[in-house]
C-alpha positions in Angstrom: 0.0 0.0 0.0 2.8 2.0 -0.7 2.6 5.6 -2.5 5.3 5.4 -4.5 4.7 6.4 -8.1 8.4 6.4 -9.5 11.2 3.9 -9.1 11.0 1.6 -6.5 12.8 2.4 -3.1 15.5 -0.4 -4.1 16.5 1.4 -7.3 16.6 4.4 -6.0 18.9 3.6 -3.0 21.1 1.9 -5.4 21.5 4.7 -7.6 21.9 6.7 -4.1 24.5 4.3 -2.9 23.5 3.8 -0.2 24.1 0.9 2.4 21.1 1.8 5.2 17.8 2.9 5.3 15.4 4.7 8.4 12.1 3.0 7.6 10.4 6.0 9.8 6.9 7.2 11.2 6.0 9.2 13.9 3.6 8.9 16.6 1.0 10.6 18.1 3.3 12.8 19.7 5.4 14.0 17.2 8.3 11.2 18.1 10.1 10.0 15.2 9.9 6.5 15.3 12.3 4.1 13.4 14.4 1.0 11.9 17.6 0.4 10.2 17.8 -1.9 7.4 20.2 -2.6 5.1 19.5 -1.8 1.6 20.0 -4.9 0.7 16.1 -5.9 2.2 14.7 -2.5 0.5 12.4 -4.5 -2.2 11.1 -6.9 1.0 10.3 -3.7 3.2 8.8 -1.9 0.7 6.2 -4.6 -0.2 5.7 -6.5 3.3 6.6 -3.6 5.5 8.8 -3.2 8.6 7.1 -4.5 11.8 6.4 -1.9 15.2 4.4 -2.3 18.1 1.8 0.4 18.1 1.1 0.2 21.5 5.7 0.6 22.4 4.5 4.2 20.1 1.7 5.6 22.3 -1.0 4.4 19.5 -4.4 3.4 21.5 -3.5 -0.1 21.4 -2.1 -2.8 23.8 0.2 -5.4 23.7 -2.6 -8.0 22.8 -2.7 -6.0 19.0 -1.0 -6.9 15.9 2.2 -5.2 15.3 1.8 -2.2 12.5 3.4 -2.2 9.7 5.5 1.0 8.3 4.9 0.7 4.1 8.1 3.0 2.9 7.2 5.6 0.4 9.8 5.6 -1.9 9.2 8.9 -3.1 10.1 10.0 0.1 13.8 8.6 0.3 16.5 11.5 1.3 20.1 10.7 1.8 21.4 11.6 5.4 23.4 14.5 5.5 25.5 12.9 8.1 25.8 10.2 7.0 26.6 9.6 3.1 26.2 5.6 3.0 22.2 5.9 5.0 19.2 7.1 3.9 15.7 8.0 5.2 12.4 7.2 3.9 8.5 8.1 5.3 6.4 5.8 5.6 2.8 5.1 5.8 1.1 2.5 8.5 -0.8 -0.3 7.9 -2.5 -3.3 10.4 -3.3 -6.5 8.4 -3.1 -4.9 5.3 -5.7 -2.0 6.1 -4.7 1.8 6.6 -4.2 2.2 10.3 -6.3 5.1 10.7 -4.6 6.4 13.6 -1.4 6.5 11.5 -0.5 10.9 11.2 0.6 10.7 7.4 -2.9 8.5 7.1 -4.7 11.2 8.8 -3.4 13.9 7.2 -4.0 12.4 3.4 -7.6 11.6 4.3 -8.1 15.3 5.4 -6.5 16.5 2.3 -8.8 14.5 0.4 -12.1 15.3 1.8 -11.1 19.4 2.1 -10.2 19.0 -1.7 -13.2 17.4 -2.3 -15.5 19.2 -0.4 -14.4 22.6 -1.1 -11.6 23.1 -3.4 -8.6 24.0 -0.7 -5.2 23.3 -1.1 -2.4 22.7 1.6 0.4 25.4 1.4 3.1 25.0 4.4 6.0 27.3 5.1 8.7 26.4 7.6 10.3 29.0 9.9 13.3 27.4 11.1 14.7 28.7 14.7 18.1 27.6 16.1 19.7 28.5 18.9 24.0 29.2 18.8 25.8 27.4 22.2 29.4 27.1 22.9 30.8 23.5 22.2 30.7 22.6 26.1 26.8 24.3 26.3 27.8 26.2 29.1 26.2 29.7 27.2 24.5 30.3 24.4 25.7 32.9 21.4 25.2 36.3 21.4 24.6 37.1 18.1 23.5 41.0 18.5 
C-alpha cells in the first residue's frame, strides 16, 4: 500500500549508494519512530513492511494487538546529511493490510482529500526554522547582536 509512483525504493537507493535505510513514522506525539535496514532488504520492506508495536508508540493499542506495519514511500527517500552511506524514507502504516487510521501521514491524506473534495482547498506549508547558537561545552548560548 505503498505511494510510490516512480522507481521503487531499491533502485533508487542503489542509484543513491546507499548501504542503510530509516524506515520511519512518527507517533502521536510528534516522536520519530524508526528501523535500520540494510539496503539490501529495501524491495522486502517496501512490499511487506517493517514491523512496530503500536502500542511501544503511544498508538491506542495494547500489547494484545497486531504489530503495525511502516509501508516505505519511496518517493520520500532523502540521503542523510551525516551520514553519506544511509538514507531515510517516510512511511505510511498499515494493520493487516488495512490503513491504520490512527497513523498521522494516514490522517493527514484523508483530510486532504475530503477538504479537496469538499471545497476546493489546497495545503500550502511554510517552515520557519529557529536555532539556537551554544558554545561547544553548552555552558552559554551565542550572542549574536
Amino acid at each position: 500500500m505503498g505511494t510510490a509512483v516512480g522507481p521503487s525504493l531499491a533502485e533508487k537507493a542503489q542509484e543513491m549508494g546507499l548501504k542503510f535505510i530509516l524506515v520511519s513514522f512518527d507517533d502521536l506525539f510528534g516522536v520519530s519512530r524508526s528501523k535500520l535496514i540494510p539496503t539490501r532488504v529495501a524491495a522486502e520492506a517496501e512490499e511487506s513492511g517493517a514491523g512496530f508495536a503500536g502500542f511501544a508508540a503511544h498508538f491506542d493499542m495494547s500489547p494484545a494487538d497486531p504489530d503495525m506495519l511502516a509501508m516505505p514511500d519511496a518517493d520520500t527517500l532523502v540521503r542523510l546529511p551525516w551520514a553519506k552511506d544511509m538514507g531515510w524514507v517516510a512511511s505510511n502504516l498499515e494493520i493487516r493490510g488495512q490503513e491504520f487510521q490512527q497513523g498521522p501521514r494516514n490522517v493527514l491524506r484523508k483530510l486532504l482529500g475530503d477538504l479537496s473534495e469538499s471545497r476546493g482547498w489546497t495545503l500550502k506549508t511554510g517552515v520557519e526554522c529557529e536555532f539556537f547558537l551554544i558554545s561547544p561545552d553548552a555552558s552559554t548560548l551565542a550572542d549574536m547582536r
